[in-house]
N, CA, C and O atoms as a Tripos MOL2 file, in Angstrom:
@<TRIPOS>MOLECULE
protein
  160   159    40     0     0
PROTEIN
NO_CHARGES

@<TRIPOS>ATOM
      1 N          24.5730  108.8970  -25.1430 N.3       1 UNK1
      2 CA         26.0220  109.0140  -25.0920 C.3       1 UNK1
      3 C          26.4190  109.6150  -23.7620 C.2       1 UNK1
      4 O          25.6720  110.5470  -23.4660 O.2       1 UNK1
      5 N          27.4420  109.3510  -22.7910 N.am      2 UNK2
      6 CA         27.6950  109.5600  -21.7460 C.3       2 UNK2
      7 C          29.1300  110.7420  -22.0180 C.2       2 UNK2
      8 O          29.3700  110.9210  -23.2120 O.2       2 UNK2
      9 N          29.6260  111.1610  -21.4800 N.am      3 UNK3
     10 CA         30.5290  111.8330  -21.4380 C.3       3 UNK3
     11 C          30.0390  113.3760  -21.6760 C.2       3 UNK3
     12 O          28.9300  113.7860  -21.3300 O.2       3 UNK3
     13 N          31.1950  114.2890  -22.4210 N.am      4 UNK4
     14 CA         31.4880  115.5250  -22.8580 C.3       4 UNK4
     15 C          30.8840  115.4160  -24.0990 C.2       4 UNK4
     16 O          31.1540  114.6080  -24.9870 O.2       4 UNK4
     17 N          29.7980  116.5450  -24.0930 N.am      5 UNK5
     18 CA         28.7200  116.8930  -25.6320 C.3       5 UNK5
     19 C          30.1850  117.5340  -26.5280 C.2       5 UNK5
     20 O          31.1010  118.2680  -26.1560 O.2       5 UNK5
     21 N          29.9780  117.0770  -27.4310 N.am      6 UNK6
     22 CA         30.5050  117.7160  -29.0620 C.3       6 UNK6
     23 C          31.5460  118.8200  -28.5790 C.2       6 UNK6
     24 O          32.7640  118.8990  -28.7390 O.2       6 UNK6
     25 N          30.4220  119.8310  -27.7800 N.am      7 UNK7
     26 CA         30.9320  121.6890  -28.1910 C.3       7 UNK7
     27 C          31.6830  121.2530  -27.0300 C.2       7 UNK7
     28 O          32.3160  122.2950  -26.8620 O.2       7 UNK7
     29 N          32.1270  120.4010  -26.0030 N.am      8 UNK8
     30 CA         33.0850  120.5740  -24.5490 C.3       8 UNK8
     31 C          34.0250  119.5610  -25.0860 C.2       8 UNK8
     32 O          34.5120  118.9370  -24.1430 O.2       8 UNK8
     33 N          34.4340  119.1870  -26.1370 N.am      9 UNK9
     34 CA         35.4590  118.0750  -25.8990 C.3       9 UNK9
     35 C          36.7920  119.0330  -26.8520 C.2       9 UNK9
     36 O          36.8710  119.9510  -27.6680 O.2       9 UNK9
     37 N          37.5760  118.1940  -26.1750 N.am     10 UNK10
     38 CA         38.9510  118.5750  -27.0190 C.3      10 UNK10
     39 C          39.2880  117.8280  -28.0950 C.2      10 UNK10
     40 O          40.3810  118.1450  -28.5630 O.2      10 UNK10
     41 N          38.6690  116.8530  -28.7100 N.am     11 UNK11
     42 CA         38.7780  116.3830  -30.1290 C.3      11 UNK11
     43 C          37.9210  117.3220  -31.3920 C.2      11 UNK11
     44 O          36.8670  117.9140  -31.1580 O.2      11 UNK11
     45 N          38.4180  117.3170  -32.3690 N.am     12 UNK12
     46 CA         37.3020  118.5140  -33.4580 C.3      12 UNK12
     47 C          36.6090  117.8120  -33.6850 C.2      12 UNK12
     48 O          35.4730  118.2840  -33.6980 O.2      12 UNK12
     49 N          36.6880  116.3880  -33.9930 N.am     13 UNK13
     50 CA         35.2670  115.5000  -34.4110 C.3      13 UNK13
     51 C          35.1420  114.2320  -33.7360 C.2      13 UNK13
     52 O          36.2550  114.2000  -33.2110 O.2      13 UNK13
     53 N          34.6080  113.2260  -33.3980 N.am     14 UNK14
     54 CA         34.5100  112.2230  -33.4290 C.3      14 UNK14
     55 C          33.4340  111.5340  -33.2230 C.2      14 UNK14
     56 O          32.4720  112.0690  -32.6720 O.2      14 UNK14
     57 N          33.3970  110.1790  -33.6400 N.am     15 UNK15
     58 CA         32.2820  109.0440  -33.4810 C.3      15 UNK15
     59 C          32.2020  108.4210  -32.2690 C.2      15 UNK15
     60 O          33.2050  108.1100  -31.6250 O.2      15 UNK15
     61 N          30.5770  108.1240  -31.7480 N.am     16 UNK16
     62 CA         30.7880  107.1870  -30.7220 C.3      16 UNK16
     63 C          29.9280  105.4910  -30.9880 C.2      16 UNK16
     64 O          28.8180  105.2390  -31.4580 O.2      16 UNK16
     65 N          31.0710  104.5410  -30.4270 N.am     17 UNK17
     66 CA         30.2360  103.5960  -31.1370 C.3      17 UNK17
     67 C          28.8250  102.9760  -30.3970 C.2      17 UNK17
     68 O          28.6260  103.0960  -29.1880 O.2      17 UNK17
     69 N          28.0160  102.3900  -31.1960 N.am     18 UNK18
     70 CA         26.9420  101.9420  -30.3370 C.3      18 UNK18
     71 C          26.3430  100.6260  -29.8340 C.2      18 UNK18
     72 O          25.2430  100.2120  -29.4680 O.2      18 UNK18
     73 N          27.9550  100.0310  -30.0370 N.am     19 UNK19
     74 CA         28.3590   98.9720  -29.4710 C.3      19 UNK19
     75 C          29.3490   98.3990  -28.6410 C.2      19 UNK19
     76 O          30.2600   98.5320  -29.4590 O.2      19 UNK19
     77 N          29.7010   98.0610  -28.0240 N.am     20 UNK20
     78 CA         31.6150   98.3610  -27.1840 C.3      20 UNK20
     79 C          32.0620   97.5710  -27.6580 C.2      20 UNK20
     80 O          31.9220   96.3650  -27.4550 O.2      20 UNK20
     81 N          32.8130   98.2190  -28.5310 N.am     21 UNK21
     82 CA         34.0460   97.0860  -29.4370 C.3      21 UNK21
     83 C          34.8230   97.7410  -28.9880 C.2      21 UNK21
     84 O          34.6960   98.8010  -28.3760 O.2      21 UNK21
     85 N          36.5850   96.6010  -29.5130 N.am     22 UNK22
     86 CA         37.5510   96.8060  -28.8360 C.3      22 UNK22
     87 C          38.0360   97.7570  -29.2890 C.2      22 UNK22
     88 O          37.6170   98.3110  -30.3050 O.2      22 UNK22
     89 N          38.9900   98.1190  -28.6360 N.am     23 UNK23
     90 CA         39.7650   99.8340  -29.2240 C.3      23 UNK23
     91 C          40.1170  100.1140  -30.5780 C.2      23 UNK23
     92 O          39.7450  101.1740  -31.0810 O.2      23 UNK23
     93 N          40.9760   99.0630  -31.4050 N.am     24 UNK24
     94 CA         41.2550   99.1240  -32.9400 C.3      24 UNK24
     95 C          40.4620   98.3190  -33.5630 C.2      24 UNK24
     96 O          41.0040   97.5260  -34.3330 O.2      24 UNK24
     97 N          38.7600   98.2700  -33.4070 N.am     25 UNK25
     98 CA         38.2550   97.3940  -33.9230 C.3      25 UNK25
     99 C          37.4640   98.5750  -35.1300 C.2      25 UNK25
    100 O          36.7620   99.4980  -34.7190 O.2      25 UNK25
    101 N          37.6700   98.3920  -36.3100 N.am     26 UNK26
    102 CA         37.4150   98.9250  -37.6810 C.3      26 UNK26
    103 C          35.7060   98.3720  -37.8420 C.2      26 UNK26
    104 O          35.5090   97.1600  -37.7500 O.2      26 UNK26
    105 N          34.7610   99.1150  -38.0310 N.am     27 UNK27
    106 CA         33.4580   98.6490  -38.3660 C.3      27 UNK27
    107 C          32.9550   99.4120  -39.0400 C.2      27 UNK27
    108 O          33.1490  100.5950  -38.7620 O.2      27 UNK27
    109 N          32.1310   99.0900  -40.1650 N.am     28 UNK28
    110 CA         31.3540   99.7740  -41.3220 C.3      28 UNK28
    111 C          31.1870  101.3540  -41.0110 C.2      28 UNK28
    112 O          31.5760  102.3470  -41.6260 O.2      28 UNK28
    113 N          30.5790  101.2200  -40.0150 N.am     29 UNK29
    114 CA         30.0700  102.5080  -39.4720 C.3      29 UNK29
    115 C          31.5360  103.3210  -39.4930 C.2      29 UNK29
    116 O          31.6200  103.9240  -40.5630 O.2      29 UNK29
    117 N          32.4640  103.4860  -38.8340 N.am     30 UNK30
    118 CA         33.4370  103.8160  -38.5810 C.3      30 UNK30
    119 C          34.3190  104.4840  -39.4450 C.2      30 UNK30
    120 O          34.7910  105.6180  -39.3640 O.2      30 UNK30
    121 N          34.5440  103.1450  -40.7160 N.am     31 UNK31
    122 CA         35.0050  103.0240  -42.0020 C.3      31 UNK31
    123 C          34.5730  104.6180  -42.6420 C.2      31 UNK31
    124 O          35.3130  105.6020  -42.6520 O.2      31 UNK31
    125 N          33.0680  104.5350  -43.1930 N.am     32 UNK32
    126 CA         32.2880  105.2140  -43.7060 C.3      32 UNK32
    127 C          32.1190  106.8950  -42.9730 C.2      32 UNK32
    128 O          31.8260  107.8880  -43.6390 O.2      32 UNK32
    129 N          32.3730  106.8940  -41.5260 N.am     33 UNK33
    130 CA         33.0880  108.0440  -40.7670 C.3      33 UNK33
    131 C          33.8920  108.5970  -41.3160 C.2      33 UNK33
    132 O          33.8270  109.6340  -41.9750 O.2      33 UNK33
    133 N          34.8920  107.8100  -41.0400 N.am     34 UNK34
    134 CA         36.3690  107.9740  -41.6910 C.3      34 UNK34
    135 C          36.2920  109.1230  -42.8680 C.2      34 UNK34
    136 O          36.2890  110.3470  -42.9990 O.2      34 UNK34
    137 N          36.2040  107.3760  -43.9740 N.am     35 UNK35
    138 CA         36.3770  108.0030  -45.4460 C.3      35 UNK35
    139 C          35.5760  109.8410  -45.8170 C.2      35 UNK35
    140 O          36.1410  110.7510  -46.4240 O.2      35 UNK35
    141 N          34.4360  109.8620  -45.3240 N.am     36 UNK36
    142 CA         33.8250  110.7010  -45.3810 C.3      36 UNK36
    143 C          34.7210  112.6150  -44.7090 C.2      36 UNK36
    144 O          34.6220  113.8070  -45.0010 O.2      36 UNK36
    145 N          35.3160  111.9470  -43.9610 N.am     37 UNK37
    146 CA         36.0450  113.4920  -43.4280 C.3      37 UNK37
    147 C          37.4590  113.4600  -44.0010 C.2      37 UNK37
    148 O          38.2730  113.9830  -43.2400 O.2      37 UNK37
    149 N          37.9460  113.0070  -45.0910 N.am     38 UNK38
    150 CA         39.0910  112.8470  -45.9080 C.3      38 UNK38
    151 C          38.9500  113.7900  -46.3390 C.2      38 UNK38
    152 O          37.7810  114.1450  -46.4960 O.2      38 UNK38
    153 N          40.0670  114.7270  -46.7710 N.am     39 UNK39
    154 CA         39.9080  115.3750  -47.9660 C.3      39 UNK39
    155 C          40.2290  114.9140  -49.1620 C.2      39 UNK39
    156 O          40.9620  113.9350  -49.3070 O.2      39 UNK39
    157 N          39.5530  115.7780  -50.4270 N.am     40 UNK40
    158 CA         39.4030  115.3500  -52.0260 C.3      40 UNK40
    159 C          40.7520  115.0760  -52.5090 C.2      40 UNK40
    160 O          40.9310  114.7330  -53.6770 O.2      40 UNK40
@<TRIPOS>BOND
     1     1     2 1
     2     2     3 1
     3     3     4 2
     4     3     5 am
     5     5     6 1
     6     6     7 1
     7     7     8 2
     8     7     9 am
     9     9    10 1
    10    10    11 1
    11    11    12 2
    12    11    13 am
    13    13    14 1
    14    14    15 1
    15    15    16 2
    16    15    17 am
    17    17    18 1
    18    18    19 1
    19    19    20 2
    20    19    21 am
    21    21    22 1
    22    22    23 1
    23    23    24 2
    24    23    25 am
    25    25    26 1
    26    26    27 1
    27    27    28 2
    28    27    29 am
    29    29    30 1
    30    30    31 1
    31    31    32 2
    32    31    33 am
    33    33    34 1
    34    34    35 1
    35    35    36 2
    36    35    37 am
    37    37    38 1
    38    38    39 1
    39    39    40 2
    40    39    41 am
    41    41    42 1
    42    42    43 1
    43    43    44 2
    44    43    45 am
    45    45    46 1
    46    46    47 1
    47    47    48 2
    48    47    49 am
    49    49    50 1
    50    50    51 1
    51    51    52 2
    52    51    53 am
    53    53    54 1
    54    54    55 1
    55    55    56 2
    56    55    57 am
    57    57    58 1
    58    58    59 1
    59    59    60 2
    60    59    61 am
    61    61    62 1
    62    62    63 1
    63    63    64 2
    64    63    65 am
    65    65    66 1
    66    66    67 1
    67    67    68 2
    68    67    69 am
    69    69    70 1
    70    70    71 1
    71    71    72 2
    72    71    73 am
    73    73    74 1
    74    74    75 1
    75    75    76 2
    76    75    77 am
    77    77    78 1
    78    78    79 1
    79    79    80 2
    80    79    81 am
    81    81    82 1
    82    82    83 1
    83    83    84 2
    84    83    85 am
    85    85    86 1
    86    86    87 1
    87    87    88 2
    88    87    89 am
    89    89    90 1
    90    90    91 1
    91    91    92 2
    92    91    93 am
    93    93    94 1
    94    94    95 1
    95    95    96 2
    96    95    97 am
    97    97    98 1
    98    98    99 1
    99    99   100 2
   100    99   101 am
   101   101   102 1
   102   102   103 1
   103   103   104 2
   104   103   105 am
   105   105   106 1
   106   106   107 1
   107   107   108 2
   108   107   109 am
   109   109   110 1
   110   110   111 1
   111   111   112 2
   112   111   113 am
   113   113   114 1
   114   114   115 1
   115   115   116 2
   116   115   117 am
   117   117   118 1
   118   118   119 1
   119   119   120 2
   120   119   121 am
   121   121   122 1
   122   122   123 1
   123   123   124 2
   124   123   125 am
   125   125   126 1
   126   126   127 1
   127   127   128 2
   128   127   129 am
   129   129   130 1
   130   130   131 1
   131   131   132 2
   132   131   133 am
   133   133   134 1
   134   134   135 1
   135   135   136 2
   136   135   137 am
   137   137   138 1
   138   138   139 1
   139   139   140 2
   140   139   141 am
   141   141   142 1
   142   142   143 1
   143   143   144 2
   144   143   145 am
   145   145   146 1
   146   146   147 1
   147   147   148 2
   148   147   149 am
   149   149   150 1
   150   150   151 1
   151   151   152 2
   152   151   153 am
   153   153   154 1
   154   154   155 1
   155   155   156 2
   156   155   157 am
   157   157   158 1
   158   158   159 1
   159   159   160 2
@<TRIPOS>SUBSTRUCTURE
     1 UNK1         2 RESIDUE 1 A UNK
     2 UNK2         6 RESIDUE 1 A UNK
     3 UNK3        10 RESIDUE 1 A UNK
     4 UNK4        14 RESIDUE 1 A UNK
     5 UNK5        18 RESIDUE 1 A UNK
     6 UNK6        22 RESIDUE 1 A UNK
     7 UNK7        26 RESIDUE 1 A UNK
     8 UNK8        30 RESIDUE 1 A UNK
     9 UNK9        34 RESIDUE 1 A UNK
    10 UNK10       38 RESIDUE 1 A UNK
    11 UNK11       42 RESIDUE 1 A UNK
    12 UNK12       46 RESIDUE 1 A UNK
    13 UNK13       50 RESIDUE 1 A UNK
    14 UNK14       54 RESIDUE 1 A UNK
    15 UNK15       58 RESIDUE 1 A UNK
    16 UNK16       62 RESIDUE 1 A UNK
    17 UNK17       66 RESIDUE 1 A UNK
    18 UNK18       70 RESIDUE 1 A UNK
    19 UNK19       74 RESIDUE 1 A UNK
    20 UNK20       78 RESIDUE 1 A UNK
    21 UNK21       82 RESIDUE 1 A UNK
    22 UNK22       86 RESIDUE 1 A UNK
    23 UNK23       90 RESIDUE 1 A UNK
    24 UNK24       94 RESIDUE 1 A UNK
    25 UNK25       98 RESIDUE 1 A UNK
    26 UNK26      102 RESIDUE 1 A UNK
    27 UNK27      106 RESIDUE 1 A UNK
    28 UNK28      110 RESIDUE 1 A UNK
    29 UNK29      114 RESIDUE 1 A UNK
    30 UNK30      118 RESIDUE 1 A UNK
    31 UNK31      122 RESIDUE 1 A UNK
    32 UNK32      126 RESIDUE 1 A UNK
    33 UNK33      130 RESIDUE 1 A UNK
    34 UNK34      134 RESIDUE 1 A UNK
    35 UNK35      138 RESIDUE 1 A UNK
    36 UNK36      142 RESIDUE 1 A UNK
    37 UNK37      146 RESIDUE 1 A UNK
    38 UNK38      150 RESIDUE 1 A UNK
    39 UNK39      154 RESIDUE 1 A UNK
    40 UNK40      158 RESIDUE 1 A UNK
């Protein structure tokens, strides 16, 4: 992964993909990101 590690970025969480899809492109992986940091 290129950029700013985890503890230096100004977002609290995020995914990086490990493919270059387009900007609003929704993929399993992503999805399953997502849903997972929802709250109950």
């Amino acid at each position: 992964m290129e950029g700013d590690p985890p503890d230096e970025s100004d977002f609290d969480d995020f995914l990086c993909a490990y493919a270059n899809n387009g900007h609003t492109v929704m993929t399993e992986e992503g999805a399953a990101w997502l849903l997972d940091r929802l709250p109950d």
